[in-house]
C-alpha positions as CSV (number, residue, x, y, z in Angstrom):
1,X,34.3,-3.5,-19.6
2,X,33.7,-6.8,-18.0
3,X,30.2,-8.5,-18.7
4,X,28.0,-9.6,-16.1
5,X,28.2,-9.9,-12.1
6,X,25.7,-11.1,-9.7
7,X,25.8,-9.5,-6.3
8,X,24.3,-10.6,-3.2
9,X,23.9,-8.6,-0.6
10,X,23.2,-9.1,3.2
11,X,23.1,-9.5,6.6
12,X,23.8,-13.2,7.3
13,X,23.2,-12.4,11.6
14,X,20.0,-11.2,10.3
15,X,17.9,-13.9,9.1
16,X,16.1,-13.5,6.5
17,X,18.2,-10.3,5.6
18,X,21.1,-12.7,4.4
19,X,19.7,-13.8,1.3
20,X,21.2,-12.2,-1.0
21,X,24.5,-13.8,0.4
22,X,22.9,-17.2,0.9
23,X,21.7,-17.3,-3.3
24,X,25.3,-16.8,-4.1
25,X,26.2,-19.6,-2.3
26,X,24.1,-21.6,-4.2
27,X,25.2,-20.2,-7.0
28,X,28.8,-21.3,-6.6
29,X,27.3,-24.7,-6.7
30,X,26.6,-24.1,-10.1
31,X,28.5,-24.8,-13.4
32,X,28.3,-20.9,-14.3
33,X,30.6,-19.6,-17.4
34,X,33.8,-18.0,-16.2
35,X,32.3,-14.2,-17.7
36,X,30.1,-14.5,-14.5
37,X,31.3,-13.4,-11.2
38,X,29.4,-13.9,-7.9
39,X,30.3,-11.3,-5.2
40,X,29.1,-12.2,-1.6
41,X,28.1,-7.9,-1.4
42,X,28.0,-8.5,2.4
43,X,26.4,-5.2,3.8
44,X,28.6,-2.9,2.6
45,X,26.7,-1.8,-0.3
46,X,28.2,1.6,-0.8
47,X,32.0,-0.7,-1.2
48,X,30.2,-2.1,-4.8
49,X,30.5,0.9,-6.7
50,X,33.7,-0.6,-8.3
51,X,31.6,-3.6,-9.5
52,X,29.0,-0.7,-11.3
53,X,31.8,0.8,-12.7
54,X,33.7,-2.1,-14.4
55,X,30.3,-4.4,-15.7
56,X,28.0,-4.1,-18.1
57,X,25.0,-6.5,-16.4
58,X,24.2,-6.4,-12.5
59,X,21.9,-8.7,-10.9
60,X,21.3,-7.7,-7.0
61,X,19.8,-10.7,-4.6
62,X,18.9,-8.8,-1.8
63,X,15.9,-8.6,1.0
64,X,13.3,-5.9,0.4
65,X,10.1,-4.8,2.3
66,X,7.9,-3.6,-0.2
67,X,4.6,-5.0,1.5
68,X,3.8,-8.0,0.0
69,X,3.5,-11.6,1.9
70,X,6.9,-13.1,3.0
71,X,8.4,-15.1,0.6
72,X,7.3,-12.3,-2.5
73,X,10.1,-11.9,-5.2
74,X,10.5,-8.7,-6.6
75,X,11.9,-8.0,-10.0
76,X,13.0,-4.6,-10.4
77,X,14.6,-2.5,-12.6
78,X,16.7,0.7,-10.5
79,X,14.7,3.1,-12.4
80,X,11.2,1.7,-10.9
81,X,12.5,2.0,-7.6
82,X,12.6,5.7,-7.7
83,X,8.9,5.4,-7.6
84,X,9.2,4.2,-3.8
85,X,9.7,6.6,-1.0
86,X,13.3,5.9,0.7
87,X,11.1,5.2,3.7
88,X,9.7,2.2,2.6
89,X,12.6,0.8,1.6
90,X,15.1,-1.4,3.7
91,X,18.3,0.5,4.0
92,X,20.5,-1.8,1.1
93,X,17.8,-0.7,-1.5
94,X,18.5,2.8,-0.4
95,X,22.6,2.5,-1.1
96,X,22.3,0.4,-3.6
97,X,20.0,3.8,-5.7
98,X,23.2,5.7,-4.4
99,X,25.9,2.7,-5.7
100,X,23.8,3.2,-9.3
101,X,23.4,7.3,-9.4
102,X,27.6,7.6,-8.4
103,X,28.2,5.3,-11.4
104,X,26.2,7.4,-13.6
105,X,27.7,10.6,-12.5
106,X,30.9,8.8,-13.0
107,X,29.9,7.9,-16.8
108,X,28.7,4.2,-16.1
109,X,25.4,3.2,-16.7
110,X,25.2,-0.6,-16.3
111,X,21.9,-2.4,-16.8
112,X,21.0,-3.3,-13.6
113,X,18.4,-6.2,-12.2
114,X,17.3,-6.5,-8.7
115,X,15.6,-9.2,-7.5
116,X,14.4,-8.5,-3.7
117,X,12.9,-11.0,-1.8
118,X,10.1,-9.7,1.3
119,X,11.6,-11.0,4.5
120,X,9.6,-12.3,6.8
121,X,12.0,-12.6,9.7
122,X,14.8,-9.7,10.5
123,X,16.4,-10.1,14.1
124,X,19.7,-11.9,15.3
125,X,20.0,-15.1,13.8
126,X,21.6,-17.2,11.8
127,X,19.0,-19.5,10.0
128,X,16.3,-17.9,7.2
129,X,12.3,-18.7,8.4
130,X,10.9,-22.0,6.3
131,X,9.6,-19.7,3.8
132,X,12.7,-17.9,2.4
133,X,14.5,-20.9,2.6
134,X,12.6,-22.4,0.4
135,X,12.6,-19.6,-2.0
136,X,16.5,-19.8,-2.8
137,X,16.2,-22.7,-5.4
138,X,13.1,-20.7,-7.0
139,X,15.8,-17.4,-6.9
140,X,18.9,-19.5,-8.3
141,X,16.3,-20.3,-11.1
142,X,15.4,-16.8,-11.9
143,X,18.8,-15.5,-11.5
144,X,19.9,-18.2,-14.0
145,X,17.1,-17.5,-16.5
146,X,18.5,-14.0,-16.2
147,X,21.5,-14.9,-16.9
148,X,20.4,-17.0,-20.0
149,X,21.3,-20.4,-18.9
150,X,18.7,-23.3,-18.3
């Protein structure tokens, strides 16, 4: 089994819904061991499984309307999101529960962090708002804590 991938996932036409895929970017910037891969998840969410299958860490950047104020970073574990109703949920959240309960029907069971970030802004676009742009630094940060490098 590989060791650790960090998966973002999103809509980059979407605003604020591409920042998942805008933290990896960042991250490329970064000096980042090579037992780290960053995967631009796109929105095909379901298409991952392989990546849930093959590591033994998972860190998802993705957008996620949980309620709070724009900007709000979430740290979940997948197990805390079963808590949710599906309906509050943005639909990535939603596959990436599916992406997790395939693996585990398929014998993987990969510890999984997702850090979800409440949009503020979600129609065609191609710039974040102000205020999840300047969230991606603090994101890179917690991402690299995660990943245990200062």
């Amino acid at each position: 089994m590989k060791e650790t991938v960090v998966i973002g996932i999103g809509n980059i036409l979407q605003r604020d819904d591409g920042i998942g895929v805008h933290v990896i970017k960042e991250l490329e910037k970064e000096n980042l061991t090579s037992a780290i891969e960053l995967v631009d998840g796109g929105t095909s969410t379901l298409s991952m499984l392989g990546y849930f299958l093959d590591y033994k860490n998972i860190i998802v950047i993705d957008s996620l309307k949980g309620g709070l104020e724009p900007g709000t970073i979430y740290k979940i574990k997948p197990e805390e999101i079963t808590n949710y109703k599906k309906s509050d949920l943005s639909i990535h959240d939603v596959q990436i529960l599916d992406v997790i309960k395939m693996a585990n029907m398929a014998g993987s069971f990969p510890d999984v962090v997702i850090y979800g970030i409440e949009p503020k802004e979600l129609y065609f676009g191609l710039e974040m708002s102000e205020i999840i742009s300047s969230k991606v630094s603090d994101i890179v940060k917690l991402v690299k804590n995660e990943l245990g490098i200062n």
